[in-house]
N, C-alpha and C positions, 0 to 999 in steps of 0.2 A: 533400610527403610521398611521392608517388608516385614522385618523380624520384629521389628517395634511396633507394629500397628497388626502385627499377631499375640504379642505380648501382653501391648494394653487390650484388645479385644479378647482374649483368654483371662484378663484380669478382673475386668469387666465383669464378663459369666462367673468368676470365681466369687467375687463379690454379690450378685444375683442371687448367686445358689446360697451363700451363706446369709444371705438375708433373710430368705425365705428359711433356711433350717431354723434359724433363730426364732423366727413368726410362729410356726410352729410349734415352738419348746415354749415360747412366751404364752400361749392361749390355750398349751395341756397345763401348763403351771394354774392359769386361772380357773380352771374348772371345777368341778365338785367333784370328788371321787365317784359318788355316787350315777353321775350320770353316763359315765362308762358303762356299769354293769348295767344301769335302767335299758341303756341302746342296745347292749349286747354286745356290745365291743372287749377287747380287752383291758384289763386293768389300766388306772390313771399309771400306775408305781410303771406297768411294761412298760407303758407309750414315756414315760417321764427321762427311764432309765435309756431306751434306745435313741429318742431326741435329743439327750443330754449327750450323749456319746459320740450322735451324727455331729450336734452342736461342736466338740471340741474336736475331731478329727476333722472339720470343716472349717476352724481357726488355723490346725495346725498345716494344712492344707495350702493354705492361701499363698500363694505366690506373692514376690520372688524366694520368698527367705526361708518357706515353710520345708523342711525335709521330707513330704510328700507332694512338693507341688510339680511339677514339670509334667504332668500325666494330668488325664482328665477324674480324678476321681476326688476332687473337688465339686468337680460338676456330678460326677453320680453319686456324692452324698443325698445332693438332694430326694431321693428315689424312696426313703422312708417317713421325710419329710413333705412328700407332695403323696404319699398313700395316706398318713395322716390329715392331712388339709383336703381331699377331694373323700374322704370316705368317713371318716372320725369327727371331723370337726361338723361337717352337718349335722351328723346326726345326735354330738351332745352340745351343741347349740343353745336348741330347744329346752333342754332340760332344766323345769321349773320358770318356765316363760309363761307360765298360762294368762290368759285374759284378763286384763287388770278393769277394775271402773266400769261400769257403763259402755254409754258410746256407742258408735257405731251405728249401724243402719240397725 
């Protein structure tokens, strides 16, 4: 009983993590190249090529059936995709948002 409600709770996080890698692959996809370099970040192509990568070792990963699941590095894929989304994604967000209309006070 313990081993099954360690199982689905590890499957769980494993599914967490890979969602969020994907989130992150999905929102470098929609960006402008452009606003990389505007931030001073690294390249759209670096962040596209490393997310794409965390993405598929993050599929293959997935418990039960994945040939790297039974370890946690499922769960520390996420660790390129959560530097992305707390550091890159703010700051090309913004880029070409400026003030639309009027308005305002």
């Amino acid at each position: 009983m313990i081993g099954n409600l360690q199982f689905y709770l590890f499957l769980l996080l494993a599914l967490a993590a890979f969602a969020v890698e994907v989130w992150a692959l999905v929102h470098a996809l929609r960006q402008p190249a452009q606003a990389f370099t505007y931030a001073g970040k690294r390249t759209k192509n670096f962040w596209l090529i490393v997310l794409a990568v965390n993405v598929a070792l993050g599929f293959i990963a997935l418990p039960p059936f994945g040939p790297l699941s039974g370890g946690f590095l499922s769960i520390m894929l996420i660790v390129p995709a959560a530097i992305y989304l707390t550091d890159v994604r703010p700051a090309v967000s913004g880029y070409g948002r400026g003030r639309r209309g009027g308005g305002g006070w």
